[in-house]
VOMARKE-648442 format. One line per 8 residues: number of its first residue (from 0); for each residue y, x negated, z negated of N, C-alpha, C. Coordinates in Angstrom, 1 decimal. Atoms other than C-alpha are relative to their C-alpha. Example, Ala and Ser with C-alpha at 12.3 -4.5 7.8 and 13.67 -1.06 7.14 Angstrom:
# residues 2
0 = -1.2,-0.9,0.0,-4.5,-12.3,-7.8,1.2,-0.9,0.0  -1.1,0.9,0.0,-1.1,-13.7,-7.1,1.1,0.8,-0.8;
***
This chain:
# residues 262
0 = -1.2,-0.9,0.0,0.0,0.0,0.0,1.2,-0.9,0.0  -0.9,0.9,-0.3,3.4,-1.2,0.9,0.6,-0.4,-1.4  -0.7,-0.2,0.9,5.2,-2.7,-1.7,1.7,0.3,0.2  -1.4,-0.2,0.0,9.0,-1.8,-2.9,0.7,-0.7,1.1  -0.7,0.4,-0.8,10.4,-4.7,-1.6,-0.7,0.1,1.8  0.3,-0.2,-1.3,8.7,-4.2,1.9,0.6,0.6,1.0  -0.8,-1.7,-0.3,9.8,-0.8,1.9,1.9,-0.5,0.4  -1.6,-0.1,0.2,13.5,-2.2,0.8,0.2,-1.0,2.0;
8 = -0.2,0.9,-1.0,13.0,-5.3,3.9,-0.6,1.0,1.2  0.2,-1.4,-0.9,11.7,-2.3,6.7,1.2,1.2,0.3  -0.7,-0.4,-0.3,14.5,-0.3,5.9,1.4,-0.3,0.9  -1.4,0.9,-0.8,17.3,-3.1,6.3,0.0,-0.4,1.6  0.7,0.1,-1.7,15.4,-3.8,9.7,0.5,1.5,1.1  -0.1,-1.3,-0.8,15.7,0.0,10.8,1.4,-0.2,0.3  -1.5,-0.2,-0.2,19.4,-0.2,9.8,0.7,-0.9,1.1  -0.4,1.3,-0.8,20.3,-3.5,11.5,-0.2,0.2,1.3;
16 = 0.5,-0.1,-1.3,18.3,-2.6,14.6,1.3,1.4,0.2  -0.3,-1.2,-0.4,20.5,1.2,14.8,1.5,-1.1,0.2  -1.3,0.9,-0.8,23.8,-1.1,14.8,0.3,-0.6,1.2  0.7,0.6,-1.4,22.5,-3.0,17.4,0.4,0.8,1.3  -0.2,-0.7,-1.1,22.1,-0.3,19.5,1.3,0.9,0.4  -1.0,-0.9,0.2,25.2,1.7,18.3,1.4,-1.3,1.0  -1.1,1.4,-0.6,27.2,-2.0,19.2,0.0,-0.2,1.5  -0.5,0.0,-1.6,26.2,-1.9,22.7,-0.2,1.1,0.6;
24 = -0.4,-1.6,-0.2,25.9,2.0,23.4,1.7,-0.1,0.2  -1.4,-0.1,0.0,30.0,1.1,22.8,0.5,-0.9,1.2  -0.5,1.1,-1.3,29.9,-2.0,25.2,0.0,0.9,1.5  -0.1,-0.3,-1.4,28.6,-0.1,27.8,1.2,1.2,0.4  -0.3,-1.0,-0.2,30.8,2.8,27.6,1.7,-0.7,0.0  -1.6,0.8,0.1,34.2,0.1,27.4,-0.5,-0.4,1.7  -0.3,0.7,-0.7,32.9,-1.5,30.6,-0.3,1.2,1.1  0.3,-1.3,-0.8,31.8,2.0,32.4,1.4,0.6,0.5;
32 = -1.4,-0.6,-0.1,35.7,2.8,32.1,0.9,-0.3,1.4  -0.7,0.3,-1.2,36.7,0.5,35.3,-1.4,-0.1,0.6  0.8,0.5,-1.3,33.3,0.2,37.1,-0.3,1.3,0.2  -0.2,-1.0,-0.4,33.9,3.9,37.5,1.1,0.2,1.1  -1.2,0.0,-1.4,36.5,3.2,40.0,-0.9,0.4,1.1  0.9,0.0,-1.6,35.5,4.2,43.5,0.9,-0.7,0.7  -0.9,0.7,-1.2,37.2,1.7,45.5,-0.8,0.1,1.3  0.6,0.6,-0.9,36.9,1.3,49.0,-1.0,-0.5,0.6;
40 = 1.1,0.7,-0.3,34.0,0.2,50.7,0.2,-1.9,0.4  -0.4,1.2,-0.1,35.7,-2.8,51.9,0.8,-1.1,-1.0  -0.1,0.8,1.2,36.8,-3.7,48.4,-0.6,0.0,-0.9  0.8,0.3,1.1,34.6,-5.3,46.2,0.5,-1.1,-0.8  -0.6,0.7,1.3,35.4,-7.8,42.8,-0.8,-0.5,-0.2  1.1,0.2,0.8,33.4,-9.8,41.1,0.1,0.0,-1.4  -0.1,0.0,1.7,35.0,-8.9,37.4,0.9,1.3,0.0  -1.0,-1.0,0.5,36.7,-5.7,36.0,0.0,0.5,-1.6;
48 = -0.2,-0.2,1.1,38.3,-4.8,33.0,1.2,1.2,-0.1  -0.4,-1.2,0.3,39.7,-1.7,31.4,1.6,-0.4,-1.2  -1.4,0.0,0.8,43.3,-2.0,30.0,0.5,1.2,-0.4  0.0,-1.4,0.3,43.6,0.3,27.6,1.8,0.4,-0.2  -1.5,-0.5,-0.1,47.7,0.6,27.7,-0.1,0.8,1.1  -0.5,-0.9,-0.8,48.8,3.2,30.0,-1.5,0.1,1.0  1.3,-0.3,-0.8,44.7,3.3,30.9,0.1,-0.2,1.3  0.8,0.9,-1.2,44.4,1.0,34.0,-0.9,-0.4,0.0;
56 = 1.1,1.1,-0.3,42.0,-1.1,35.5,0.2,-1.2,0.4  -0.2,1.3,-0.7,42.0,-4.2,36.9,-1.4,-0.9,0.6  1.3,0.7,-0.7,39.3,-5.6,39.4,0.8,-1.4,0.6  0.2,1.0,-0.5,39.1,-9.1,40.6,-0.9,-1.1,0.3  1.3,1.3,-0.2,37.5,-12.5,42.0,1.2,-1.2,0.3  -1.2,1.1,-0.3,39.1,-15.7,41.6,-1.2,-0.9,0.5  0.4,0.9,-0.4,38.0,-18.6,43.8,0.8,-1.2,-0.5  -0.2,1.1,0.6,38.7,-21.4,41.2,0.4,-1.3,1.0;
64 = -0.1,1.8,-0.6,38.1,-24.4,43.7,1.3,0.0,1.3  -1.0,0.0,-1.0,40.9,-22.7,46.3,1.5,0.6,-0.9  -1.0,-0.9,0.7,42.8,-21.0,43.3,0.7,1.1,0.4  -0.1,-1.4,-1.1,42.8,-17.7,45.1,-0.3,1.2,-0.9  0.6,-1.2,1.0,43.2,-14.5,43.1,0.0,1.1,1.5  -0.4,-1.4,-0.7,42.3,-11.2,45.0,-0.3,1.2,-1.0  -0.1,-0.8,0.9,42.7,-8.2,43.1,0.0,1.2,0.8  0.0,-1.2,-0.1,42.7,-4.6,42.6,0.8,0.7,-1.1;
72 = -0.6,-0.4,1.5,44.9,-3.0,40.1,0.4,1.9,0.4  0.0,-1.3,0.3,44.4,0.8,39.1,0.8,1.1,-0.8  -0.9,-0.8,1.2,47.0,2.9,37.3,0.0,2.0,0.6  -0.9,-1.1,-0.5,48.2,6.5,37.3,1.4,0.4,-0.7  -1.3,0.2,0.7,51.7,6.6,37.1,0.6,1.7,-0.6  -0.5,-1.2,0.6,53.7,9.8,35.2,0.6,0.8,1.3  -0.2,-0.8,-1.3,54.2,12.4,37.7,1.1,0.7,-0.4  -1.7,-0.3,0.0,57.9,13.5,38.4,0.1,0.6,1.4;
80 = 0.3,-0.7,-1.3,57.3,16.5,41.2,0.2,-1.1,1.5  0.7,0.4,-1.5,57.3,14.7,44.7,0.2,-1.2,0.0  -0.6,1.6,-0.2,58.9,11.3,44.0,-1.2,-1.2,0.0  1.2,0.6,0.0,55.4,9.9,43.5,-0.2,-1.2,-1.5  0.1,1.3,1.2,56.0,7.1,40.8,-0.3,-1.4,0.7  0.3,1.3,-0.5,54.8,3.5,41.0,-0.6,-0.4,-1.1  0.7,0.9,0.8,52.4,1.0,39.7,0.7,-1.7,-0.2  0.2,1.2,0.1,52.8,-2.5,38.8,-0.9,-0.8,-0.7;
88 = 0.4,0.6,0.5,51.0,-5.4,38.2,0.7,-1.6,0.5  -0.7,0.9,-0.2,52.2,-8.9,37.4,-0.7,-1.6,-1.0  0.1,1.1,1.4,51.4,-12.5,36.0,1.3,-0.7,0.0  -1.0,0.8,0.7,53.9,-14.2,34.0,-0.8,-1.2,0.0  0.9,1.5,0.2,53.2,-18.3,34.5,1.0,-0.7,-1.1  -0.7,0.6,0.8,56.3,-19.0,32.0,0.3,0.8,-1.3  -0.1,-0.7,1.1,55.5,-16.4,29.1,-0.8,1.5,-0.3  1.2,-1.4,0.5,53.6,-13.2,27.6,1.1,0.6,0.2;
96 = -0.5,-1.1,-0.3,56.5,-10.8,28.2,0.8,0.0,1.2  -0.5,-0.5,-1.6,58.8,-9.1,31.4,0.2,-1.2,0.4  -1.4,1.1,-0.3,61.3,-11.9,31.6,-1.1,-1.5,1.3  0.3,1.1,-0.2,60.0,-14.7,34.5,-1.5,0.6,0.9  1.4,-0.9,-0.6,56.7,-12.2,35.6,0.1,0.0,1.3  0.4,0.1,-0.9,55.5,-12.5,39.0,-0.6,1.3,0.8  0.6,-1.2,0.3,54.8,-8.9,40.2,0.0,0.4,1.4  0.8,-1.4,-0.9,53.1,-6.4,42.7,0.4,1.4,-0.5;
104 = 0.3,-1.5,0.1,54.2,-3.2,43.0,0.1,0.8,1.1  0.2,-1.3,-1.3,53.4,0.0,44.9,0.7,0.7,-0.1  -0.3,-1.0,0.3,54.9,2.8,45.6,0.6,0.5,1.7  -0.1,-0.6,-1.5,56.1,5.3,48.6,1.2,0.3,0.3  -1.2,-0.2,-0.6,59.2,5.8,50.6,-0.1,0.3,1.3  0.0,-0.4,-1.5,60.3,7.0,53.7,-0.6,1.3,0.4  0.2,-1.4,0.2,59.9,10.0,55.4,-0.7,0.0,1.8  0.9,0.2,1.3,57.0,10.5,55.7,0.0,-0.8,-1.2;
112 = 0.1,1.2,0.9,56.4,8.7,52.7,-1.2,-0.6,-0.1  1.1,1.0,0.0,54.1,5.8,52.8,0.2,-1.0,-1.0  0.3,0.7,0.9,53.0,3.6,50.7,0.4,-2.2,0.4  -0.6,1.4,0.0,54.7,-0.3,50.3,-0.2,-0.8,-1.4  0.3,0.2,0.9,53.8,-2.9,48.2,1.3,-1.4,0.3  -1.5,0.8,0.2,57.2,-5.4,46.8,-0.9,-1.1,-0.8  -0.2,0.8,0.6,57.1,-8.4,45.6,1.3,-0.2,-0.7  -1.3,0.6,0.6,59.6,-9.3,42.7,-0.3,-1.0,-1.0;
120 = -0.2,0.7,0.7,60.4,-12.1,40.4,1.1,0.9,-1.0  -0.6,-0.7,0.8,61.6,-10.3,37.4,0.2,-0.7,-1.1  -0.9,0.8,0.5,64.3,-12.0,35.7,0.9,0.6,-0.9  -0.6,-0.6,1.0,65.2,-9.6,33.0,-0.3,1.5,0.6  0.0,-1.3,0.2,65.5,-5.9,32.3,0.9,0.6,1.2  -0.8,-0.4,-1.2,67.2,-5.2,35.6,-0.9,0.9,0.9  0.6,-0.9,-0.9,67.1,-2.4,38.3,-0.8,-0.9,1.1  0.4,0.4,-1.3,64.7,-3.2,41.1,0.7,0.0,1.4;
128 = -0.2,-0.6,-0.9,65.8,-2.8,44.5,-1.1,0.2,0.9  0.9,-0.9,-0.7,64.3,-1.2,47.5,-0.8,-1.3,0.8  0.6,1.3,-0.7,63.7,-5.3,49.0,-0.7,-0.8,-0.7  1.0,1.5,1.0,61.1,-7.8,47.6,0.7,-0.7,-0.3  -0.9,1.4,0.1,62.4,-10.7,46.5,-1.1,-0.7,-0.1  1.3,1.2,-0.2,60.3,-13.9,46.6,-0.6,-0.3,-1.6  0.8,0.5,0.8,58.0,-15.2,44.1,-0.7,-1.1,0.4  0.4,1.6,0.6,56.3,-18.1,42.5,-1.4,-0.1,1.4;
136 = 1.5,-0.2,-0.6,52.9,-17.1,44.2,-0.1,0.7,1.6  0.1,-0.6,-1.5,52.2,-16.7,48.3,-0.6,1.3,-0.5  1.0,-1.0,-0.2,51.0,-12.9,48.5,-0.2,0.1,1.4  0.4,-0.6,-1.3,49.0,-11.8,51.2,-0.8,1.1,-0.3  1.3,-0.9,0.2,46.7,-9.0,52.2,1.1,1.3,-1.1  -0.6,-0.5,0.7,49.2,-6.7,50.3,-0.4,1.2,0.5  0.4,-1.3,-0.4,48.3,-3.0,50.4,-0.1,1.0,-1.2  0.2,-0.9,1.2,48.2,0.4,48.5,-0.6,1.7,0.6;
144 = 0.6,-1.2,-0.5,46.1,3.5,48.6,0.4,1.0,-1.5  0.4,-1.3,0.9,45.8,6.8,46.2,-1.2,0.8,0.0  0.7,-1.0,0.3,43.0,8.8,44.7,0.0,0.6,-1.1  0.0,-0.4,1.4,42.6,11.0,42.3,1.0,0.0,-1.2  -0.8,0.2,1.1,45.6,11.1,41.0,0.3,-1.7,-0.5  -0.1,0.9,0.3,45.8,7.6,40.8,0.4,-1.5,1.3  -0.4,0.6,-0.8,47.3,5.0,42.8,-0.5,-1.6,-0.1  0.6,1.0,0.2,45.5,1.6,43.6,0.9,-1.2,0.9;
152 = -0.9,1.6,-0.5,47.3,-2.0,44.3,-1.1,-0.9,0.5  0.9,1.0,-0.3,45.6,-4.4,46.3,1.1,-1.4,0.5  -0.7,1.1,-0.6,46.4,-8.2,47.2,-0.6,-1.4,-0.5  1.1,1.2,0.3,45.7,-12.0,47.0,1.2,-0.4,-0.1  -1.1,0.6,0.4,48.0,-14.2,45.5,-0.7,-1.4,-0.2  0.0,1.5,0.0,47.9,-18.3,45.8,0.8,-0.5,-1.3  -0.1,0.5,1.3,47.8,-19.3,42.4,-0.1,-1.8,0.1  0.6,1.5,-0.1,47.9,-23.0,41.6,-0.7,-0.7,-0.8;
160 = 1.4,0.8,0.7,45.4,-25.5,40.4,0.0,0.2,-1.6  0.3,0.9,1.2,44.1,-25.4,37.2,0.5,1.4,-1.2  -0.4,-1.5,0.3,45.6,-21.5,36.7,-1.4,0.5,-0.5  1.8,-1.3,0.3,42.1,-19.9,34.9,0.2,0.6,-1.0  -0.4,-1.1,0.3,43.9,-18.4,32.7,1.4,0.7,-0.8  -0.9,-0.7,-0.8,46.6,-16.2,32.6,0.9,1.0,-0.8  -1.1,-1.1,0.8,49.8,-13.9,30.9,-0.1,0.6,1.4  -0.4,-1.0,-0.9,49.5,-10.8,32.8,1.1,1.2,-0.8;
168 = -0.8,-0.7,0.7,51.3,-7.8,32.0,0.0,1.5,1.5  0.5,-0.9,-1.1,51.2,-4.4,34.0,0.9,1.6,-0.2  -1.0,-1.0,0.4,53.4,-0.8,34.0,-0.3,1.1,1.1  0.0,-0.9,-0.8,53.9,2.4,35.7,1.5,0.8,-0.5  -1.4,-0.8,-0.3,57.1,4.5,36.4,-0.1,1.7,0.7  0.5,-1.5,-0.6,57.2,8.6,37.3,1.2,-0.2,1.0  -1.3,-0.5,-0.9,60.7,7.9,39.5,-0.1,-1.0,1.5  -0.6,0.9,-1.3,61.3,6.0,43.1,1.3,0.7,0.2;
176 = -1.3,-0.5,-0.3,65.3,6.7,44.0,0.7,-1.1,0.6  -0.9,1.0,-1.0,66.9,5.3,47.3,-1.1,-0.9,0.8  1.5,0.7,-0.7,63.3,4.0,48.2,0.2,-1.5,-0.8  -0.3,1.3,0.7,63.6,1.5,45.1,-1.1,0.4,-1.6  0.6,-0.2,1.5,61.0,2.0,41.4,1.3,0.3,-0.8  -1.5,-0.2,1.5,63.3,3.2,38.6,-0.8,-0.4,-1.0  0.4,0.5,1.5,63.0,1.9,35.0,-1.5,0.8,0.1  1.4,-0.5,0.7,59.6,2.2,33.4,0.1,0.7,-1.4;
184 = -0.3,-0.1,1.5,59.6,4.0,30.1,-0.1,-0.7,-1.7  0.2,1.4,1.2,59.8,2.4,26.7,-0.9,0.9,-1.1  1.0,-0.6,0.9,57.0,4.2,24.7,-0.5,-1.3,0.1  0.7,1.1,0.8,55.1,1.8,22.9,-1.3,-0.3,1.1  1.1,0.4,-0.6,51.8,2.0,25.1,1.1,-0.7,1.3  -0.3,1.0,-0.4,54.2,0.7,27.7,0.5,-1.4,-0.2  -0.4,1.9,0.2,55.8,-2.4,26.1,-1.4,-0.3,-0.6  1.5,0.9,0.4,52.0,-3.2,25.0,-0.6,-0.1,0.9;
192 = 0.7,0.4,-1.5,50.8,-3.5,28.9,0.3,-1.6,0.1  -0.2,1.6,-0.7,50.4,-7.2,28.8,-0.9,-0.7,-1.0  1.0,0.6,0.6,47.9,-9.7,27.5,-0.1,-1.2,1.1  0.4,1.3,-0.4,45.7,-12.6,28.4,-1.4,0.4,0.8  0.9,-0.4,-1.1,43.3,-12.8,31.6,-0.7,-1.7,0.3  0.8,1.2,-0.6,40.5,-15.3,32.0,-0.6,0.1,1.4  -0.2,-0.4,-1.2,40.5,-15.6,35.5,-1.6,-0.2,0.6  1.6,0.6,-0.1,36.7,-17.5,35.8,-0.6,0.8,-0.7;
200 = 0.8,-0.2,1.3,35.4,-16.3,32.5,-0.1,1.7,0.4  -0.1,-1.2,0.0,36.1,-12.5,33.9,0.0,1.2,-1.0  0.0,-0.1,1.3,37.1,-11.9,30.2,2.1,0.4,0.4  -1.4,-0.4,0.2,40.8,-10.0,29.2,0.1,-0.1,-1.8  -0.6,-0.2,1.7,42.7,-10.3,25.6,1.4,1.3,0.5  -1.3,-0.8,0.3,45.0,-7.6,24.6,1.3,-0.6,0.0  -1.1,0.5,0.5,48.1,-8.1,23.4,0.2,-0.3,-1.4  0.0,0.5,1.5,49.1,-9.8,19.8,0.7,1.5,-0.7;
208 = -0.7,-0.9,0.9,50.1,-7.3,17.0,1.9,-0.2,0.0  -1.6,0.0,0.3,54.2,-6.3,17.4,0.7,-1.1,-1.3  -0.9,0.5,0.6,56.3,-8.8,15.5,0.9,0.8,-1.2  -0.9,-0.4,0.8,57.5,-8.1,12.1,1.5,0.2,0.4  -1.7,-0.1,-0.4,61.4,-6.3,12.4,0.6,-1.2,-0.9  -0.9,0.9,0.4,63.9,-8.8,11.8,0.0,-1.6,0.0  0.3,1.7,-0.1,62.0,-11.9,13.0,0.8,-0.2,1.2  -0.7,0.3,-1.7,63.5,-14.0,16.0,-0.9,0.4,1.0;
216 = 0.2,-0.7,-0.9,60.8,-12.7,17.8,0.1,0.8,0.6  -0.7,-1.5,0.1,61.7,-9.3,17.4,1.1,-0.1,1.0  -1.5,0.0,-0.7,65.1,-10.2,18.6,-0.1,-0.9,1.6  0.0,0.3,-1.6,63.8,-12.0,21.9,-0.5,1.4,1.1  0.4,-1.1,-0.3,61.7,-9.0,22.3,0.8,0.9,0.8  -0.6,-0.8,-0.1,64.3,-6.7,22.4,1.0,-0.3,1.0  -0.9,0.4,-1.0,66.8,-8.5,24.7,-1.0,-0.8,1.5  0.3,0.2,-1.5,64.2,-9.0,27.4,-0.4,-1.4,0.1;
224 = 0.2,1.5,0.3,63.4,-12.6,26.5,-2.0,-0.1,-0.1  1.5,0.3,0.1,59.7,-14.1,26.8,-0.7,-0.3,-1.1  0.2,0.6,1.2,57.7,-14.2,23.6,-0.4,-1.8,0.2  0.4,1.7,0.3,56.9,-18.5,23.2,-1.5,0.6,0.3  1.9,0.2,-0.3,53.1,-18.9,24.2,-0.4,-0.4,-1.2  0.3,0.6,0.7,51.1,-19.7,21.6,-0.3,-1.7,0.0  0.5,1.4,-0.2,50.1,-23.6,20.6,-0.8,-0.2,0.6  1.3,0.3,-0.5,47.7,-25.3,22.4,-1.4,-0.1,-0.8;
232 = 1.4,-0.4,0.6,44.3,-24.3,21.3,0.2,0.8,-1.4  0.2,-1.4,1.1,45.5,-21.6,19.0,-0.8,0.9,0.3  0.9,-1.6,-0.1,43.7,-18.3,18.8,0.7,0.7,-0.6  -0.8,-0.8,0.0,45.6,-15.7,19.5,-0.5,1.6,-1.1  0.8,-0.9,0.9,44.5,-12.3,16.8,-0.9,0.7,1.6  1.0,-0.5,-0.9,43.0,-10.5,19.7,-1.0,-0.5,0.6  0.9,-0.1,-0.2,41.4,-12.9,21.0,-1.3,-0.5,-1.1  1.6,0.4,0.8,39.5,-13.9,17.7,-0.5,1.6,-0.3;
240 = 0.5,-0.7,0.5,39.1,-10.1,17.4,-1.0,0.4,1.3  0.7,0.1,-1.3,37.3,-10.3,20.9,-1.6,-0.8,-0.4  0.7,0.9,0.3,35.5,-13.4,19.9,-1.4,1.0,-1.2  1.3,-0.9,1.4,34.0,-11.1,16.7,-0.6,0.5,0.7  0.6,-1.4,-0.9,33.1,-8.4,18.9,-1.1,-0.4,0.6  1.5,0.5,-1.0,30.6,-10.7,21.4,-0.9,-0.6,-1.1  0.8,0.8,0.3,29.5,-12.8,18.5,-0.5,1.2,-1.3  1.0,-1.1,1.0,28.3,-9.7,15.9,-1.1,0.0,0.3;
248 = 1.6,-0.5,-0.1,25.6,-8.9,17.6,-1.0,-0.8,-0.3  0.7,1.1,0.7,24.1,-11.9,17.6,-0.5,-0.4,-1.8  0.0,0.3,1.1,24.7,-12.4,14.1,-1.1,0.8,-0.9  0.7,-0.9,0.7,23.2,-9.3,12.8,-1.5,-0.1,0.6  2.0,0.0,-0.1,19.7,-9.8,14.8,-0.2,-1.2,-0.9  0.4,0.8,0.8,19.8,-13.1,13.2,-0.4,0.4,-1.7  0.5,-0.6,1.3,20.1,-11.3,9.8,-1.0,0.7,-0.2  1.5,-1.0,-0.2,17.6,-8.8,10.8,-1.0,-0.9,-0.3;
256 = 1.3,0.8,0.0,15.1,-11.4,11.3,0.2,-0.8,-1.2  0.2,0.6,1.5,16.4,-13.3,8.1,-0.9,1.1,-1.1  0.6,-1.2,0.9,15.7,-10.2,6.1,-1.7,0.1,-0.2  1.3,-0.3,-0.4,12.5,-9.4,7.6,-1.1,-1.1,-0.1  0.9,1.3,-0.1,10.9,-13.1,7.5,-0.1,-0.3,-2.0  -0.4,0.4,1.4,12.4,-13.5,3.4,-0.9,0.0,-0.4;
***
């Protein structure tokens, strides 16, 4: 007959194993969120991730040895009867917020209205206009479609060497006026569209927790200024709360099988 402790080491096993499966029951249903996209037949990625601000996606494939991003970026912008809205996506190479960002956006003009994708270098809190302006990074292959309520960015951008990984940051707008994006709104899930993108690793970090009021960060924040990057080889909170997240599981079969061997 079994004894107590058996019974006690059997149970802790049952429990350990239900975590388990509860821990990746969640994984799959975080990475189901963008490989639910229907793109294209002639667009395929080899990484996507689910940005949970303003609920995007983001597909891509970087060719490290040519430093070649091609992308896909998925939003639905706030609907403002016929004007359509607009998406953007953008990396910043000189900081985690707007100020200095490298950006793609969509959106429709003209009459009919069709779909155009701008390049701008965005150099503070300023109106767009209706003309690209240049950027850090060659784009090509620029293009934009709609489904579903949702508007898809495509393009490839000539990154340079040694780029693997990455301050993005990403937005949506309900207005076009004059055939130009208008401001984006300032709700909180918008100023929290921006994070860190491992471009190889096919891995994303959030964004860091808001800045206590009254620090100088605060105050770069708010005038449109770039937060500072972290040190080199810091760990940013997100991504050690990332890092937790892959390395649990592991941990707990290990315990399991401690338990169960004791």
């Amino acid at each position: 007959m079994a004894s107590a402790t058996q019974l006690h080491r059997g149970a802790t096993l049952l429990l350990l194993s239900a975590v388990l499966l509860l821990a990746s029951s969640m994984s799959a249903v975080g990475a189901g969120s963008c490989a639910d996209d229907k793109l294209p037949a002639n667009r395929s990625y080899a990484h996507c991730a689910a940005l949970s601000p303003l609920g995007a996606t983001l597909h891509w494939t970087y060719d490290a040895k040519a430093a070649l991003l091609s992308l896909a970026f998925v939003a639905a912008p706030p609907t403002n009867g016929s004007t359509g809205g607009w998406v953007a996506w953008a990396l910043n190479p000189t900081g985690a917020g707007m100020k200095g960002a490298q950006a793609l956006v969509a959106f429709k003009r003209g009459n009919p209205p069709a779909f155009v994708v701008n390049t701008y270098n965005l150099t503070g809190h300023r109106a767009l206009g209706g003309d690209p302006t240049p950027i850090a990074f060659a784009a090509t292959d620029l293009a934009a479609d709609e489904s579903g309520g949702e508007m898809r960015l495509y393009g490839k951008l000539q990154l340079r060497p040694g780029m693997d990984v990455v301050n993005h940051i990403w937005n949506v707008g309900s207005t076009v006026a004059d055939g130009a994006p208008v401001k984006h709104a300032l709700a909180q899930e918008n100023l929290d569209a921006r994070g860190k993108l491992a471009l190889s690793a096919g891995t994303v970090f959030g964004p860091a927790p808001a800045p206590a009021p009254g620090r100088s960060s605060a105050k770069n924040s708010s005038s449109g200024g770039a937060a500072p990057p972290p040190p080199a080889g810091a760990e940013t909170t997100a991504e050690a709360a990332a890092a937790a997240t892959y390395v649990s599981a592991p941990v707990l079969m290990l315990l399991a099988f401690a338990g169960f061997f004791a």
